[in-house]
C-alpha positions as CSV (number, residue, x, y, z in Angstrom):
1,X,136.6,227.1,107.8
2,X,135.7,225.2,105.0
3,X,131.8,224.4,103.4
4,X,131.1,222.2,105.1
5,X,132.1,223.1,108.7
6,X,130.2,226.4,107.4
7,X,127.1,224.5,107.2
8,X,127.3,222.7,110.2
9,X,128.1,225.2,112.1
10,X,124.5,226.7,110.9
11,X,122.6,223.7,112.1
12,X,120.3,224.4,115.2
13,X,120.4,222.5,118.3
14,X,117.7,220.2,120.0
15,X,116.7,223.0,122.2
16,X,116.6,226.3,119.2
17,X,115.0,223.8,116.8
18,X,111.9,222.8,120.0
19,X,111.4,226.7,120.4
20,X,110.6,227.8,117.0
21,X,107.2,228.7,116.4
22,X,106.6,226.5,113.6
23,X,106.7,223.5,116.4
24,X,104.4,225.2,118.6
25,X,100.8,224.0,117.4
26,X,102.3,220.3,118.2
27,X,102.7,220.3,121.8
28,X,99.1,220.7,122.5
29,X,98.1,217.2,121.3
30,X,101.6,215.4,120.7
31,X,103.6,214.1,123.4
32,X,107.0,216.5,123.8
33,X,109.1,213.1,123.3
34,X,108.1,212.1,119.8
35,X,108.4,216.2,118.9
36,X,112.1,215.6,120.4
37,X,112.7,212.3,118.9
38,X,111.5,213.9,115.2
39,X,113.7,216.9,115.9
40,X,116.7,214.8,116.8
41,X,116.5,212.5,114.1
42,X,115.8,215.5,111.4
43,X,119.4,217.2,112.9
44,X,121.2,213.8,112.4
45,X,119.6,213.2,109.1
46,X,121.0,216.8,107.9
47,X,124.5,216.5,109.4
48,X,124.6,213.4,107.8
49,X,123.7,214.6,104.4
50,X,126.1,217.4,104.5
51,X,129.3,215.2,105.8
52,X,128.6,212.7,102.9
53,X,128.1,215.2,100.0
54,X,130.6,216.0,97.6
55,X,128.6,218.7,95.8
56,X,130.4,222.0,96.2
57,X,126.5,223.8,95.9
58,X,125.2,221.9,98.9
59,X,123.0,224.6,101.4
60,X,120.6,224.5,104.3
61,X,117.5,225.0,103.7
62,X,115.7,225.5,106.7
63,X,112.3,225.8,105.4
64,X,112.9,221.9,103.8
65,X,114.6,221.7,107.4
66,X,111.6,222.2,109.4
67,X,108.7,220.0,106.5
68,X,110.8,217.3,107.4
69,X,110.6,217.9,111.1
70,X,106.8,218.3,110.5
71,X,106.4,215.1,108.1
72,X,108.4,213.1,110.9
73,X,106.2,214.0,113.5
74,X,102.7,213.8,111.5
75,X,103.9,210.5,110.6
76,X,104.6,209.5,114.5
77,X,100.9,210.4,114.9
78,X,99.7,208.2,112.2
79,X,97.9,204.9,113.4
80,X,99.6,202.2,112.3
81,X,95.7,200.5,111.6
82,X,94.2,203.2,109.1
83,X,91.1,203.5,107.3
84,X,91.6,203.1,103.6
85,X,89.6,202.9,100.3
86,X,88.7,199.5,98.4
87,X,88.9,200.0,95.1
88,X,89.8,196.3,94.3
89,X,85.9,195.1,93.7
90,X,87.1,192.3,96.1
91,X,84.1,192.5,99.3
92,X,86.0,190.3,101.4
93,X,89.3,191.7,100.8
94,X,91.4,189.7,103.9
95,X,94.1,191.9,103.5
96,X,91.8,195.1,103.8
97,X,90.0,192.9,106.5
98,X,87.3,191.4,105.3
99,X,83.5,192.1,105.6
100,X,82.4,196.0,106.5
101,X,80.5,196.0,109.5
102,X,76.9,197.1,109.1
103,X,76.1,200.7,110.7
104,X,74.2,198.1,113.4
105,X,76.8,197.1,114.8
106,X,79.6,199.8,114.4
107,X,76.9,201.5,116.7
108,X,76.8,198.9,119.0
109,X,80.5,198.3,119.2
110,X,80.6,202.2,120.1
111,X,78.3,201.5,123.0
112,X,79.6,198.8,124.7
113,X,83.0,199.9,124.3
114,X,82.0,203.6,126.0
115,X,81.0,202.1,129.4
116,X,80.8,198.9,131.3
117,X,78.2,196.0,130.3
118,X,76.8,193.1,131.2
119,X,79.5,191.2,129.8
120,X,79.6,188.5,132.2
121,X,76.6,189.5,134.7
122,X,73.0,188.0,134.9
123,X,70.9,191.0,135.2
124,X,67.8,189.1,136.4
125,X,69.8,186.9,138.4
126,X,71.9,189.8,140.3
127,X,74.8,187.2,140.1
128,X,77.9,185.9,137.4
129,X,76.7,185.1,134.1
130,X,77.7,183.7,130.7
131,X,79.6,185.7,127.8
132,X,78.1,182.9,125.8
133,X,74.2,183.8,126.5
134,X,74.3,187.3,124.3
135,X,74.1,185.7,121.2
136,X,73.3,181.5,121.8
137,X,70.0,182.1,121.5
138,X,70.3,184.3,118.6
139,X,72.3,181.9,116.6
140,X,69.8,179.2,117.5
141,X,66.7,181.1,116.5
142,X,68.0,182.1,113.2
143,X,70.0,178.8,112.1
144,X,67.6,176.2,113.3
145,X,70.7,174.7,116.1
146,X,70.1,173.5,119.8
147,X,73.0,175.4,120.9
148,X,76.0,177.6,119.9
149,X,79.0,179.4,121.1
150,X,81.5,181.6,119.7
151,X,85.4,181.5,119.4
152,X,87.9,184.3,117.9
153,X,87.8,182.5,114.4
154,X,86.8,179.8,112.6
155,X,90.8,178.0,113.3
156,X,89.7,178.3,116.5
157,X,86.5,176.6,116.2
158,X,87.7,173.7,114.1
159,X,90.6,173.1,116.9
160,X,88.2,173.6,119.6
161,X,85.8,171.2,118.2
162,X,88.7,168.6,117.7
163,X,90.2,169.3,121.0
164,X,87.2,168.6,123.0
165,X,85.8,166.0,121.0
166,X,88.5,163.5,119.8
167,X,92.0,164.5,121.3
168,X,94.0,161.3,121.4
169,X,91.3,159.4,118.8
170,X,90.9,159.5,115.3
171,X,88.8,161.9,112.8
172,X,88.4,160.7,109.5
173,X,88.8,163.1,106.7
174,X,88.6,162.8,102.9
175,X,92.2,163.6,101.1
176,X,89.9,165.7,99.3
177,X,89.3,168.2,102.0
178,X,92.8,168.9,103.8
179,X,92.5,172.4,102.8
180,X,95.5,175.3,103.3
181,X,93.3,178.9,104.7
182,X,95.7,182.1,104.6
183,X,98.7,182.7,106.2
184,X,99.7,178.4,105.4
185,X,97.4,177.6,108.1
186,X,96.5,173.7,107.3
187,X,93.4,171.4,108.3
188,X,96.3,169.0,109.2
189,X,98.3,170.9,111.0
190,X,95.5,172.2,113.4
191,X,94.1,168.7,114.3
192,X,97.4,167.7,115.0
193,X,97.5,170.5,117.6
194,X,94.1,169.8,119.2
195,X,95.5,166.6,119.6
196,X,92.9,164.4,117.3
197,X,95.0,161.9,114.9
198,X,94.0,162.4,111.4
199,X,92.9,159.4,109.6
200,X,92.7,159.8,105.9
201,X,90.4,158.1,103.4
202,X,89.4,158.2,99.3
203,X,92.0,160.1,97.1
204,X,92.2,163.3,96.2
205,X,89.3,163.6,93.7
206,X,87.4,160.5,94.7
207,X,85.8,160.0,98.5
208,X,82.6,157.9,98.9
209,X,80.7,157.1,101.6
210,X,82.4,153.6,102.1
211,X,85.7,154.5,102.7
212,X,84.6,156.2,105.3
213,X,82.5,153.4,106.6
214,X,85.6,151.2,106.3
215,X,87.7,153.4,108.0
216,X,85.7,153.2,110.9
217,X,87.8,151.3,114.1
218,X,87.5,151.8,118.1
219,X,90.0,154.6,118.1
220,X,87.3,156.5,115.8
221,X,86.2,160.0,117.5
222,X,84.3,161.8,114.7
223,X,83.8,162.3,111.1
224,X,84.7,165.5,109.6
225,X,83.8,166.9,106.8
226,X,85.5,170.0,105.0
227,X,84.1,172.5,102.8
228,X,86.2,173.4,100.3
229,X,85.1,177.2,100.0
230,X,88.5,178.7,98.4
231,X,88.8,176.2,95.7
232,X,87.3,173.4,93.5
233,X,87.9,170.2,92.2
234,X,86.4,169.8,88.9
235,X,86.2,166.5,86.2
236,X,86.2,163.1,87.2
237,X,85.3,164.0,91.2
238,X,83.2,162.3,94.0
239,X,82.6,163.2,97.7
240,X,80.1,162.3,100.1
241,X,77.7,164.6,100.6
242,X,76.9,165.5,104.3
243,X,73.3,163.6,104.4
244,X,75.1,160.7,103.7
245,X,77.8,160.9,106.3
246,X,75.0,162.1,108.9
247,X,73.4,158.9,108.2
248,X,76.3,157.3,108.3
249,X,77.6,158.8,112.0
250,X,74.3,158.0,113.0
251,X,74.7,154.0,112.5
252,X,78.0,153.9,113.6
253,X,77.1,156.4,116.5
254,X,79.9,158.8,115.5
255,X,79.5,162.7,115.4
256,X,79.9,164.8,112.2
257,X,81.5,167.5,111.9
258,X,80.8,170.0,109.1
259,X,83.7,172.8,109.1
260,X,81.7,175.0,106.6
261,X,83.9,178.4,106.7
262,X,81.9,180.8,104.9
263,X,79.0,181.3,107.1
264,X,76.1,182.2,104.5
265,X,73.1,182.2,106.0
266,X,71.4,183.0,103.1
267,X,70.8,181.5,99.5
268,X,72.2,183.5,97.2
269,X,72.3,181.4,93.8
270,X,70.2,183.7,92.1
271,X,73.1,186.1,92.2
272,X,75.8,183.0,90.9
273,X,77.2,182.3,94.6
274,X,76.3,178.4,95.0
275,X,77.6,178.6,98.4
276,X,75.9,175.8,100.7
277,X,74.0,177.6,103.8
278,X,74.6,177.3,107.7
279,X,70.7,176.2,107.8
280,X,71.1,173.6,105.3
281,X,73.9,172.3,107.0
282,X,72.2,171.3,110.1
283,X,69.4,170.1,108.0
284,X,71.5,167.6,106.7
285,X,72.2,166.5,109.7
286,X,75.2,167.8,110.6
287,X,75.8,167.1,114.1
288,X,78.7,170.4,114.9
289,X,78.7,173.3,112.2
290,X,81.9,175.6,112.2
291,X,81.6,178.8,110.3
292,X,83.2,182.1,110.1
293,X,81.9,185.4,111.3
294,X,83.8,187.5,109.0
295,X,83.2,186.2,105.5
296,X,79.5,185.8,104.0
297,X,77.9,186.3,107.3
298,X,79.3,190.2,107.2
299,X,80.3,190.3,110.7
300,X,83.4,190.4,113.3
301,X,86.1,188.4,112.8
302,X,84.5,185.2,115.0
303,X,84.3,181.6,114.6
304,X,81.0,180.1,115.5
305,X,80.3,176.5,117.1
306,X,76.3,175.8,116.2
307,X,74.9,172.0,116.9
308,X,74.2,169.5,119.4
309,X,73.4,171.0,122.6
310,X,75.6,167.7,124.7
311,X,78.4,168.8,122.3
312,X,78.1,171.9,122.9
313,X,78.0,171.8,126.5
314,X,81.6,169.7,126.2
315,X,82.8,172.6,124.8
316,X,81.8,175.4,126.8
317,X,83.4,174.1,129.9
318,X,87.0,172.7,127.8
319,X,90.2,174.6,128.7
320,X,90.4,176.2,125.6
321,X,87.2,178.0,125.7
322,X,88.8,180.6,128.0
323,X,92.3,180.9,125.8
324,X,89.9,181.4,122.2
325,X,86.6,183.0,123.8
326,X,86.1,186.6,122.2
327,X,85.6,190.1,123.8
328,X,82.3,191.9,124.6
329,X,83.5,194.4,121.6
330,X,83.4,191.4,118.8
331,X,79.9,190.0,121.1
332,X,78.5,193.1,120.5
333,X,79.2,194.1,116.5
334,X,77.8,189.7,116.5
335,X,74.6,190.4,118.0
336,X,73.9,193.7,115.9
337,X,74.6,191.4,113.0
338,X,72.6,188.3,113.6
339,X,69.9,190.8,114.5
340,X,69.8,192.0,111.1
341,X,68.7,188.8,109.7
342,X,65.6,188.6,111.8
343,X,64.5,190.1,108.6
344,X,66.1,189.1,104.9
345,X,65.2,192.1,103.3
346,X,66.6,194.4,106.0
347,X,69.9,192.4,106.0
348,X,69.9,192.3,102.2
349,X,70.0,195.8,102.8
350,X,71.5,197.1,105.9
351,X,74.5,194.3,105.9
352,X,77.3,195.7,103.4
353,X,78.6,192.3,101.8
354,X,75.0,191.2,101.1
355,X,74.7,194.4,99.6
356,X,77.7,194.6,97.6
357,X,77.8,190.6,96.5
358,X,74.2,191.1,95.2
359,X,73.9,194.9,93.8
360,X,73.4,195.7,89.8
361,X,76.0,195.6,87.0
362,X,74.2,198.8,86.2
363,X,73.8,200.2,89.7
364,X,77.2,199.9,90.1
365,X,77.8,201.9,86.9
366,X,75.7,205.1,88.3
367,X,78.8,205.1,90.8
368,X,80.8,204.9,88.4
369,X,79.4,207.7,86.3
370,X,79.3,209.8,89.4
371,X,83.3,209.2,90.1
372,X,83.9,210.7,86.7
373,X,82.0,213.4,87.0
374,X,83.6,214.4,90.1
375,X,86.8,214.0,88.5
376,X,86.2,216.5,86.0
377,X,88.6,217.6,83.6
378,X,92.4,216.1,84.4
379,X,96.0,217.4,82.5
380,X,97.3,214.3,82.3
381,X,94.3,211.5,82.5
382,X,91.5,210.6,81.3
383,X,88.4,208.5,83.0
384,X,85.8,206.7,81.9
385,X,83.5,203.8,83.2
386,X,84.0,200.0,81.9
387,X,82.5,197.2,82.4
388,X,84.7,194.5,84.9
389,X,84.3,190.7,86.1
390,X,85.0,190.5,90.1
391,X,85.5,188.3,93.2
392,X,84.1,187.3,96.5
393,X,87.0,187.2,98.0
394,X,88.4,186.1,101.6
395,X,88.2,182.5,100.8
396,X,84.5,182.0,99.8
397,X,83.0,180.7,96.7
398,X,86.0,181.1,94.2
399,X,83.7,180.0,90.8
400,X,81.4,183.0,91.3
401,X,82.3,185.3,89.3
402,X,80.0,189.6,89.6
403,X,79.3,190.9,86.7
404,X,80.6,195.0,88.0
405,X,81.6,198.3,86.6
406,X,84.6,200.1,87.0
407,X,86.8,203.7,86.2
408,X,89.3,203.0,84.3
409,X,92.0,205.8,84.7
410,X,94.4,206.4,81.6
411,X,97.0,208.5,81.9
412,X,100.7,209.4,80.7
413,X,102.2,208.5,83.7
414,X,102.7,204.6,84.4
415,X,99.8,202.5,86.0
416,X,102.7,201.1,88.6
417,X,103.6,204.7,89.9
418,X,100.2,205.9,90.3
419,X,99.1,203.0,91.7
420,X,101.8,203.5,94.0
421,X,101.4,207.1,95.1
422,X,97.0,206.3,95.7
423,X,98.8,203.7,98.0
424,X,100.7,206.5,100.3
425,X,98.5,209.0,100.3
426,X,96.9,210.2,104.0
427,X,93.7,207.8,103.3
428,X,95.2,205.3,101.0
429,X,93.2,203.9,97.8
430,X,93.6,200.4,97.1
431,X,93.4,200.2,93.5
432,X,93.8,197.4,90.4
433,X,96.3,197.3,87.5
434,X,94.8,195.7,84.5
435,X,97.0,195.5,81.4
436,X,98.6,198.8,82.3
437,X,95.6,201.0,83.7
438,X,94.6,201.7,87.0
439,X,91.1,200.4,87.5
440,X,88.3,201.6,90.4
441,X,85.5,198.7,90.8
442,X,82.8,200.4,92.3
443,X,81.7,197.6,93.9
444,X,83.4,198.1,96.9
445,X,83.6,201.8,97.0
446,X,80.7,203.3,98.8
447,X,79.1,206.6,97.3
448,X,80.6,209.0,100.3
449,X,84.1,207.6,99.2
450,X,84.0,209.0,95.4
451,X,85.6,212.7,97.0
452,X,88.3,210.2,98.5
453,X,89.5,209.1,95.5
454,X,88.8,211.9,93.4
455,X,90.8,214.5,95.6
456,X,93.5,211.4,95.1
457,X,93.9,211.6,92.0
458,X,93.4,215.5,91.6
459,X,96.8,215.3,94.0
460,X,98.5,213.0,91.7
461,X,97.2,215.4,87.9
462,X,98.4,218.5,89.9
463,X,101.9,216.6,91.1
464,X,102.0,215.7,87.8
465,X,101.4,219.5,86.5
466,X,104.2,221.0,88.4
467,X,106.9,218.2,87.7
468,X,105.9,219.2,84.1
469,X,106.3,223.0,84.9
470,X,109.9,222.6,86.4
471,X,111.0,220.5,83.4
472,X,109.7,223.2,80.5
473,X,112.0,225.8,83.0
């Protein structure tokens, strides 16, 4: 018998390998298939690695053996949707999914989602009710609107709006404002779907009033007008403002759309965001606003329908209202945060993007201090806390730029790798590379996360130890 057969020969079966004790913790709270599955695949893996190798020192290790068996089945475990660590200084991160909830909400979420509600029951009534009525009133009280209603996202909203409004008639829109959102999605694109026929007027970086006006025929449905909230056009630029395509709907007796997107309900220039607000919006005359739960408002992922109540009306009882209306779990985290601006300084307080898009260079820094200090003393990097320029992020005011803090990690091991490893830990940290250092902005990293990242890193210095350790042997 040569080596290898040796070897193979050693291997256990399914059935040894699912009675060692090693296993035995597992199949209280893991399912016996994926503990099979693991065990099955680890075997296959081994016999594998021993067929193909040509080294004459190859073993079995059945310590390695069994970690790998463990690591397969830990990793089975593992939700797919995790929580991890922003340490990009981005608030609305959409690829870390945007706003953070406020406590408020995640409370509320946890309530509703616990038991049965009133989702779709009138409680005074004793009789079938609207998913709508939870929050209309909300909405109307705090933006100044007649009515509202909510979709799964601001898309939604904007083909919604289009669907029910103009299908088979034309919306005028300036070239200006045919904006791309994430993931390639285009203005375009989505009123060709609803069904409206786009008619386009001005250039690029010119639109007035007047080529809307002109543009005006018997097929026209609506104007619509686009804030561009992930970019700017800068130099030699005109658009129509919305008070003057309000008045101009008006005489021709056309509706306006205003597909806002951001969703800031409050003004926060004093802090360099010149984002326009859902309340000035309407003020302006805006006959249908469309905003975004989930960016500057610093709720759910929702897309919110606030205006006319005849329009509104149109829209509750249109086909696609059932196929884009949202569950009672996104109702409830909406009506926790709309509730928290019945009062500005609560929500300035109490809802997390507020709090992060309008906190302190030098309150920032105190976090920043404190991450160092719980870092201590490292082998192989140093910390220390710099000053850093970030984003809003997800889309919204792209000019604005935060005065932050950040710790800048230096080390003798490449920014790419560590980066890398903070990526895969169990609670990943989402970190930035700037000219060849890993950077923390405190921005988005809340005080109770500092021991995240620290123990991170603390991982990475003592990985770093031992690698050095077997080399010097």
């Amino acid at each position: 018998m040569n080596r290898k057969q040796a070897l193979l020969s050693k291997l256990p079966n399914v059935d040894e390998t699912l009675r060692d004790q090693r296993l035995e913790d597992f199949f209280d709270d893991t399912p016996r298939e994926l503990i099979v599955e693991a065990v099955r695949e680890a075997i296959s893996e081994e016999r594998k690695r021993i067929l193909k190798s040509c080294d004459q020192e190859i073993f079995f290790d059945d310590m390695i053996f069994f970690d790998r068996i463990i690591e397969k089945i830990e990793n089975e475990k593992r939700y797919n949707l995790i929580k991890v660590v922003n340490a990009t200084g981005v608030a609305l991160h959409t690829n870390l999914g945007r706003a953070v909830l406020p406590e408020s909400a995640r409370r509320n979420m946890m309530e509703i989602a616990a038991g049965y509600s009133n989702l779709e029951y009138n409680l005074k009534k004793g009789s079938r009710g609207s998913r709508h009525s939870h929050v209309e009133e909300l909405i109307c009280r705090i933006t100044g609107a007649e009515a509202a209603m909510v979709v799964n996202n601001n898309a939604a909203a904007t083909m919604m709006c289009l669907a029910a409004l103009a299908q088979g008639k034309e919306v005028i829109v300036s070239r200006g404002e045919l904006v791309e959102i994430g993931g390639s999605f285009r203005i375009p694109e989505i009123m060709e779907m609803s069904g409206a026929h786009l008619r386009e007027v001005g250039t690029t970086n010119r639109t007035n009033v007047s080529d809307y006006k002109t543009a005006v025929n018997e097929e026209t449905a609506a104007i619509m007008k686009v804030h561009t909230s992930n970019y700017r056009i800068v130099g030699f630029t005109e658009e129509a403002d919305l008070e003057k395509l309000s008045r101009l709907g008006k005489e021709m007796g056309l509706p306006v759309i205003y597909d806002m997107g951001n969703g800031l309900l409050m003004d926060l220039s004093e802090y360099g965001i010149d984002e326009p607000t859902v309340m000035n919006g309407l003020k302006q005359g805006a006959d249908m606003i469309l905003f975004s739960g989930d960016k500057l408002l610093g709720g759910p992922q929702a897309g919110i329908i606030a205006g006319k109540e005849e329009l509104i009306k149109k829209m509750k009882t249109f086909p696609l209202a059932r196929a884009f209306r949202v569950d009672k779990i996104t109702l409830a985290a909406l009506e926790a945060t709309f509730r928290e601006y019945l009062d500005r300084d609560g929500a300035m307080k109490n809802i997390p993007v507020l709090r992060m898009l309008t906190e302190s260079r030098e309150s920032i820094e105190k976090r920043g201090a404190l991450l160092v200090k719980e870092l201590g003393k490292l082998r192989h990097f140093s910390a220390e806390v710099v000053p850093v320029t970030g984003r809003v992020g997800g889309g919204s005011a792209p000019s604005a730029e935060l005065k932050g803090a950040a710790v800048r990690l230096v080390g003798d091991i490449p920014a790419e790798k560590v980066e890398r490893m903070l990526r895969k830990g169990s609670i990943p940290v989402i970190a930035r590379i700037i000219k060849g250092d890993v950077y923390f902005d405190m921005r988005t990293v809340a005080e109770e996360e500092l021991p995240l990242i620290s123990d991170a890193v603390k991982a990475i210095d003592g990985a770093a130890e031992d690698d050095a350790g077997r080399k010097a042997k």
